[in-house]
C-alpha positions as CSV (number, residue, x, y, z in Angstrom):
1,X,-133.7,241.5,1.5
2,X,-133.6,240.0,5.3
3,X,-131.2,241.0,7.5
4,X,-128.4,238.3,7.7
5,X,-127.8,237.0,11.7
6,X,-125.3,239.3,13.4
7,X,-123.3,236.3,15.2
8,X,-123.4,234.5,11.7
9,X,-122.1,237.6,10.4
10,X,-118.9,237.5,12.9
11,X,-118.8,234.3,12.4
12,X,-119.7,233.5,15.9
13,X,-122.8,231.8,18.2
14,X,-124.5,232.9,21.0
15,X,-122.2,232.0,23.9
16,X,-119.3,234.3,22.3
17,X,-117.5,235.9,24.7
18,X,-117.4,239.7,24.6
19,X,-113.1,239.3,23.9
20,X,-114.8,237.0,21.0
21,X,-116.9,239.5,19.6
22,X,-114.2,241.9,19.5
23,X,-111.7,239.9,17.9
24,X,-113.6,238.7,15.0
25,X,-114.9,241.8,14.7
26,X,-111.4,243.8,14.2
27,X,-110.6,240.7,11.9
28,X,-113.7,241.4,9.5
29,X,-112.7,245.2,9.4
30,X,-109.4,244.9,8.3
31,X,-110.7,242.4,5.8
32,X,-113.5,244.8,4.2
33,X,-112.0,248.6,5.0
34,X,-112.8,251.0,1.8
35,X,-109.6,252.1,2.2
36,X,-108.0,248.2,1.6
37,X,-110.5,247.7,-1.1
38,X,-111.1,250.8,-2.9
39,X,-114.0,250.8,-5.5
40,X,-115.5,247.4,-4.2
41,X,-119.1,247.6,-3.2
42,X,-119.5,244.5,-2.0
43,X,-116.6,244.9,0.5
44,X,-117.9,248.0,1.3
45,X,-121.4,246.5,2.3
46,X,-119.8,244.1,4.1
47,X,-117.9,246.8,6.4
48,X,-121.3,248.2,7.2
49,X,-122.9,245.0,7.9
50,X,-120.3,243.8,10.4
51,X,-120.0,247.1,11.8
52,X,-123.4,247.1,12.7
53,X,-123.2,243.9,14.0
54,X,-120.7,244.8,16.4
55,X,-122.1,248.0,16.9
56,X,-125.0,246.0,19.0
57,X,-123.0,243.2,20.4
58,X,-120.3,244.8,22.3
59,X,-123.5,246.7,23.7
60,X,-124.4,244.2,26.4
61,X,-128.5,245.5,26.9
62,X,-128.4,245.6,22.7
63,X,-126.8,242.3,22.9
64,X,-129.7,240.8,25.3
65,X,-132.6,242.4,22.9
66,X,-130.8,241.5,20.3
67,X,-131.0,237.8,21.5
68,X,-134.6,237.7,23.0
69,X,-136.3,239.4,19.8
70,X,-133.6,239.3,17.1
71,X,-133.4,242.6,14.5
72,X,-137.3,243.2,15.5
73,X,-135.5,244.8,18.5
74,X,-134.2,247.5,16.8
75,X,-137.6,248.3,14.3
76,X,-139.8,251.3,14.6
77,X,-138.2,254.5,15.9
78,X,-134.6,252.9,16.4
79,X,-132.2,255.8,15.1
80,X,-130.4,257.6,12.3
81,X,-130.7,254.4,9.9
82,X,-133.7,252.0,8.1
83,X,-133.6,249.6,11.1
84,X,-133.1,251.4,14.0
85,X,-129.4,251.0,13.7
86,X,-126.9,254.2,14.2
87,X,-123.1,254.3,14.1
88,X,-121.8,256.5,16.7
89,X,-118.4,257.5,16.9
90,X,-118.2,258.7,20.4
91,X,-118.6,255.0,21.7
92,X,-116.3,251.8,21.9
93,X,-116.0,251.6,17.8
94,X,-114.2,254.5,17.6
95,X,-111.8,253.3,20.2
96,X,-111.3,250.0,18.3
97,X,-111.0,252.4,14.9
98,X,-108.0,254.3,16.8
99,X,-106.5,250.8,17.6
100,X,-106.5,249.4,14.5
101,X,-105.8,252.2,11.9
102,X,-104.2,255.2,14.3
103,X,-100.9,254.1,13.0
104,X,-101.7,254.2,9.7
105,X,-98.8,254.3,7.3
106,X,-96.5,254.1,10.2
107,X,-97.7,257.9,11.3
108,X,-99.6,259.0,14.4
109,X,-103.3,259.7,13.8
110,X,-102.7,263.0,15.8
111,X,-99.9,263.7,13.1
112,X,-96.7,264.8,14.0
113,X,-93.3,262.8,13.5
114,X,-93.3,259.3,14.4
115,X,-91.2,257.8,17.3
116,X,-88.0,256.4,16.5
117,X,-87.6,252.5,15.9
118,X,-86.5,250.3,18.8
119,X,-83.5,248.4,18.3
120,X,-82.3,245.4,19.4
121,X,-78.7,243.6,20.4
122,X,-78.0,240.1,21.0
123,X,-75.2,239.5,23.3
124,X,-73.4,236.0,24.1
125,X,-72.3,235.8,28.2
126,X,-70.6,233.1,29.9
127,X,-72.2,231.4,33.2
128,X,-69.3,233.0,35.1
129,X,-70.5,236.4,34.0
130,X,-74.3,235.4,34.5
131,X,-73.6,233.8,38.1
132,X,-71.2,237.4,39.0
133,X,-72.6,239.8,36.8
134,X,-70.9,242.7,34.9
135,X,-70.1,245.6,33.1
136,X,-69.9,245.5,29.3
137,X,-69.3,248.1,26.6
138,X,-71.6,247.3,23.0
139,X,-71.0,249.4,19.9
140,X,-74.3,250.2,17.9
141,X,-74.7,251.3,14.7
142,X,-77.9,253.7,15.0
143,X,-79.6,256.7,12.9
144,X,-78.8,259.8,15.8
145,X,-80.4,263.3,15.5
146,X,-78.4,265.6,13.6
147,X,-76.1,267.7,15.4
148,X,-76.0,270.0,12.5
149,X,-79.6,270.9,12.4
150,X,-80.1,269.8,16.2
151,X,-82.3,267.1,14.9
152,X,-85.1,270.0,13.4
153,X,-84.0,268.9,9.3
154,X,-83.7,272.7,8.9
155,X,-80.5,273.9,7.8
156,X,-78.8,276.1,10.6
157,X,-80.9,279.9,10.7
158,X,-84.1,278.1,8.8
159,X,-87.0,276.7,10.5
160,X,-89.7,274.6,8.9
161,X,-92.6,276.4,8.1
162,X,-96.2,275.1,8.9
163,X,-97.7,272.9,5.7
164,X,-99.7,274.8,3.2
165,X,-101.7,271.9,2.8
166,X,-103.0,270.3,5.9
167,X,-102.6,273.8,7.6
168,X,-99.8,272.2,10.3
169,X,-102.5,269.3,11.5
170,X,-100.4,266.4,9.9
171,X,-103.7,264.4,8.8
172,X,-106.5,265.2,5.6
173,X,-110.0,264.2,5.4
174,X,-111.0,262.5,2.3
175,X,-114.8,261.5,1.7
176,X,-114.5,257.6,0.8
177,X,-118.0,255.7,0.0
178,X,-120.1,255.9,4.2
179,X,-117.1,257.2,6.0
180,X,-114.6,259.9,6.6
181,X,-111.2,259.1,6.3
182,X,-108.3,260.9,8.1
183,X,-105.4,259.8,6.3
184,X,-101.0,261.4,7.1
185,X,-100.7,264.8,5.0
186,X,-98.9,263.7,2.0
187,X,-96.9,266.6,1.5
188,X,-95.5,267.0,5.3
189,X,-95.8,263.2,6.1
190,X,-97.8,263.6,9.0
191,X,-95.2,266.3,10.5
192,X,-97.6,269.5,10.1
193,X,-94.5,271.0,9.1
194,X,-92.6,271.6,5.5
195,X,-88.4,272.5,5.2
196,X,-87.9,275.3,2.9
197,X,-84.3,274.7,3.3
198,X,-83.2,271.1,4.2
199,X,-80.2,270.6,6.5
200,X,-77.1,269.5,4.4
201,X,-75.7,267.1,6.7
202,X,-79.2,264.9,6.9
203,X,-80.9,266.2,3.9
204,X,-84.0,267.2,6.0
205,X,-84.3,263.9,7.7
206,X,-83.0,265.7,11.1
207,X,-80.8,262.0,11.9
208,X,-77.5,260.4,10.6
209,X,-76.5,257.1,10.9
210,X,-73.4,256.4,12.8
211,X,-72.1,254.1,15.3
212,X,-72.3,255.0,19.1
213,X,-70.6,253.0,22.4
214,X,-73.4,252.1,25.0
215,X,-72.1,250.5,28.6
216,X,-74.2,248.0,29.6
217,X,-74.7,246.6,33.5
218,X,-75.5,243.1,33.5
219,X,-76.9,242.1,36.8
220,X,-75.8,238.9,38.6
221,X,-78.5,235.7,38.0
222,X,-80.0,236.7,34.5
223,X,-80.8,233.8,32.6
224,X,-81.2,232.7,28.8
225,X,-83.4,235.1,27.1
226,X,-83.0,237.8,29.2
227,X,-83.9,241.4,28.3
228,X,-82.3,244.8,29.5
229,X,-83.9,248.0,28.0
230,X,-82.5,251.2,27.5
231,X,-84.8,254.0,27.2
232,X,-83.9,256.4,24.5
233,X,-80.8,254.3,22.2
234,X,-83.1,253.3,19.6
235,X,-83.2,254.9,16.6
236,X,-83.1,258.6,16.5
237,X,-87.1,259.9,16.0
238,X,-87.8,261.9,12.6
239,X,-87.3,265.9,13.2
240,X,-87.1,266.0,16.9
241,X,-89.3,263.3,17.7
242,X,-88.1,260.7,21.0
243,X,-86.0,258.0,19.9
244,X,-87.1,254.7,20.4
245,X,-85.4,252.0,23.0
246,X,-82.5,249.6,22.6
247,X,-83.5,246.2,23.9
248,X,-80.3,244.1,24.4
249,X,-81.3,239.9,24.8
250,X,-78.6,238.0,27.0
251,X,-77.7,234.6,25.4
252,X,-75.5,231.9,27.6
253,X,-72.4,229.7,26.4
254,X,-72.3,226.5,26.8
255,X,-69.9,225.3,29.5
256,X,-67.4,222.6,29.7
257,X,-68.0,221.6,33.3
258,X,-71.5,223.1,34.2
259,X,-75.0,222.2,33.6
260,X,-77.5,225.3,34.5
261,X,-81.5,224.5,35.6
262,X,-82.9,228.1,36.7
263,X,-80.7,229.1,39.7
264,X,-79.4,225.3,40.5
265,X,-75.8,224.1,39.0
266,X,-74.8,220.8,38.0
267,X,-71.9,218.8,37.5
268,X,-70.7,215.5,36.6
269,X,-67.4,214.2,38.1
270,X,-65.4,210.7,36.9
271,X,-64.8,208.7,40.6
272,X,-61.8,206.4,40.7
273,X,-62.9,203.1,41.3
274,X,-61.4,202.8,44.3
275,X,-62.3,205.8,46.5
276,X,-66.0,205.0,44.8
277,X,-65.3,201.4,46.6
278,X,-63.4,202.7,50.0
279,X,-64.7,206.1,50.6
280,X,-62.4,209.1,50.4
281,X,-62.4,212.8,49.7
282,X,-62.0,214.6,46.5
283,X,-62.5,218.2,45.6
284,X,-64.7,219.7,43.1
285,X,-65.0,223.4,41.4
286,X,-67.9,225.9,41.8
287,X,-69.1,228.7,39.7
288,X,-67.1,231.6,41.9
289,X,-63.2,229.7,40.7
290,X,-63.4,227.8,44.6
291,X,-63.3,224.7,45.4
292,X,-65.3,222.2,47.7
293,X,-64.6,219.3,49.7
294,X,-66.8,216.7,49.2
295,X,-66.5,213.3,51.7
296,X,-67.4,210.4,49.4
297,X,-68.6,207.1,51.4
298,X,-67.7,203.5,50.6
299,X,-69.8,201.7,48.1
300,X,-70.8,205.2,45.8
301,X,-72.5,203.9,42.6
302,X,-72.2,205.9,39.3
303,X,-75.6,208.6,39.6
304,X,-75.6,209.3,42.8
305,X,-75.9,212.7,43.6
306,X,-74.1,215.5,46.4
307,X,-75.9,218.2,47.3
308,X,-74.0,222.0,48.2
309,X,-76.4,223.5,49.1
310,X,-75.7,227.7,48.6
311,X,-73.3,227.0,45.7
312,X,-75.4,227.4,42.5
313,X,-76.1,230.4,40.6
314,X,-76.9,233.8,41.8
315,X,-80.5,234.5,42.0
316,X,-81.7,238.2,40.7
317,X,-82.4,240.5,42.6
318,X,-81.6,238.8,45.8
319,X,-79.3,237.9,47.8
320,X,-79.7,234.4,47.6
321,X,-78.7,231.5,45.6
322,X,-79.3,228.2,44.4
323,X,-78.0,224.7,45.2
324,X,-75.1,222.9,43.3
325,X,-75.5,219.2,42.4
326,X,-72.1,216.9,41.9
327,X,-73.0,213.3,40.3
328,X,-70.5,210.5,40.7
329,X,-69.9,208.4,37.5
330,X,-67.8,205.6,38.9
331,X,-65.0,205.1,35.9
332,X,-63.3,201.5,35.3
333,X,-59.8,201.2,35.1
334,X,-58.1,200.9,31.9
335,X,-54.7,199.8,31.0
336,X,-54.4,197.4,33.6
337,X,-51.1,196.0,35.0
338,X,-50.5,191.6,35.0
339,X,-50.5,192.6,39.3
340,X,-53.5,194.7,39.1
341,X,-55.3,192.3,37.5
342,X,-54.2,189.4,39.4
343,X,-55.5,191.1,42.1
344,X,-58.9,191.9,40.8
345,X,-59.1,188.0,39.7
346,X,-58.4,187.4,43.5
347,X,-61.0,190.2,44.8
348,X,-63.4,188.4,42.5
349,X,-62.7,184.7,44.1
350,X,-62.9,186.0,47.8
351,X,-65.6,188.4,47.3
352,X,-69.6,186.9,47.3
353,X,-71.5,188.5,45.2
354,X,-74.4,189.4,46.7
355,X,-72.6,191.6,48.9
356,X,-70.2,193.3,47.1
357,X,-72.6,193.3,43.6
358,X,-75.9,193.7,45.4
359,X,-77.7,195.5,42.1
360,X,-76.0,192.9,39.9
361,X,-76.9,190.3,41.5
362,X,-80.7,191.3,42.2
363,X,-80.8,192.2,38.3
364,X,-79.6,188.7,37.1
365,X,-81.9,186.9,40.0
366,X,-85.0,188.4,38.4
367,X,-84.3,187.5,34.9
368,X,-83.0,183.6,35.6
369,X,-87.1,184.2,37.1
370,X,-87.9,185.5,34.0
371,X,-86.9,182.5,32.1
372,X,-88.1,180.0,34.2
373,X,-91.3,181.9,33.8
374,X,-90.9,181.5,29.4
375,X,-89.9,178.0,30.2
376,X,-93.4,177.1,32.2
């Protein structure tokens, strides 16, 4: 039977990229491993066949005979299999091997206890405490190690005794179809050690759950999504192993005055008619609690936009910070006296238009040209 294409095998062409190759080749192996497909044949043929596929791609002076003469390349005098094809274990596939199935059933290949589980903690800040920064106390419910048996799973004056079975390695070899399987010791789960005696506070699991308080610095000019790791509060690792890492993820309330874009700060203010018209001074808030003086010249339309510059959020990790933005929206007055609008009617007689209206005016001027436009 004739040798199927390697590239059509990975489901590739010729320009794949090495990163390519690689990816649809860990793809395929997952897909066809003995051990995911136990007693299949065919799936078993098909591990060998992308193997060896990959086996001379990720080669790049395989890769280049491979491409100039095709399986010919490999004919006559090639190695340990019909073909010239041999696996060897020493190279790149046993690395990707290691990637892909060194973890198997959540154990190291090397055996031994697995690291504990990382944890994580969402916390809700305001902008006050993301502009200033601060110092915060989180309770955690976590698995700890044992103070009983000091985290071993022994009870006090026992030790565990090295595993009968895999002879304190943590892993067995098993013959499965073409390959040698190291698999976790069943009997010791990958520990390479057995407890005669199991501690009677954990049971032999050498951690207890329980709740512990963490105190948490919060650094001035963190943002949504932001991530602060401590190294060693995860979960407590089984019979002595590290514990994993807490990751706590910073989450900002909304405010009712403030806008937030990266380290700038914005904020809408309501401008009496009349200081919008005349000019004046009003005073704004900032994120610290101050306030600022801001001088507003005659004729201010609603959007226009004062810049303090230095008065935005704080910036981590430095010393600087960002600008804050203060938008006019020019209110209308409500609930008019009979006086005050007597003398609006007469601001409107003495007024002309197109100086005290200028946007008004040049809007309506461009659609009476509009309809004299339709009308033609």
């Amino acid at each position: 039977m004739a040798k199927r294409d390697y590239y059509e095998l990975l489901g590739l062409t010729k320009e794949a990229s090495a990163d390519d190759i690689k990816k649809a080749y860990r793809k395929l192996a997952m897909q066809y491993h003995p051990d995911r497909n136990p007693g299949d044949a065919a799936a078993e043929q098909a591990f060998k066949e992308v193997s060896e596929a990959y086996e001379v791609l990720k080669d790049d002076q395989k890769r280049a005979a491979y491409n100039r003469f095709g399986h010919a390349a490999f004919e006559n005098g090639g190695g340990g299999r019909p073909g010239g094809f041999e696996f060897n274990f020493g190279s790149g596939f046993a690395d990707i091997f290691d990637e892909m199935f060194g973890d198997f059933m959540g154990q190291r290949r090397g055996g031994g206890p697995a690291r504990g589980a990382d944890l994580r903690y969402n916390m809700e800040i305001t902008l006050e405490e993301a502009f200033a920064g601060k110092e915060a106390q989180i309770q955690v419910g976590a698995a700890q190690r044992c103070e009983t048996c000091d985290g071993s799973g022994a009870e006090p004056g026992t030790k565990p005794i090295t595993c009968p079975t895999c002879q304190g390695q943590g892993k067995v070899r098993a013959q499965q179809g073409f390959f040698t399987i190291e698999r976790p010791c069943a009997t010791c789960q990958g520990a390479g050690r057995v407890i005669e005696k199991p501690c009677h506070t954990c049971h032999g699991a050498g951690k207890v759950r329980k709740e512990k308080t963490l105190s948490v610095t919060i650094p001035p000019g963190v943002e949504e999504g932001t991530r602060i790791r401590l190294g060693g509060e995860g979960e407590a690792g089984g019979r002595g192993a590290p514990a994993g890492d807490l990751y706590i993820f910073l989450s900002i309330a909304p405010h009712r005055l403030f806008q937030r874009d990266g380290a700038n700060v914005f904020c809408r203010v309501p401008l009496p008619l009349t200081t919008a018209a005349l000019g004046g001074v009003i005073e704004v808030p900032t994120i610290e609690g101050a306030r600022a003086r801001i001088t507003i010249p005659a004729g201010t339309q609603t959007g226009h936009q004062f810049r303090l510059r230095a008065k935005g959020m704080s910036i981590l990790r430095s010393n600087q910070r960002g600008d804050m933005y203060v938008e006019t929206a020019v209110e209308t007055p409500v609930n008019l006296t009979k006086r005050q609008e007597e003398l609006l009617r007469e601001f409107e007689r003495e007024g002309e238009p197109t100086k005290t209206n200028p946007q008004s005016e040049g809007f309506f001027a461009k659609v009476r040209e509009l309809w004299e436009d339709l009308r033609d």
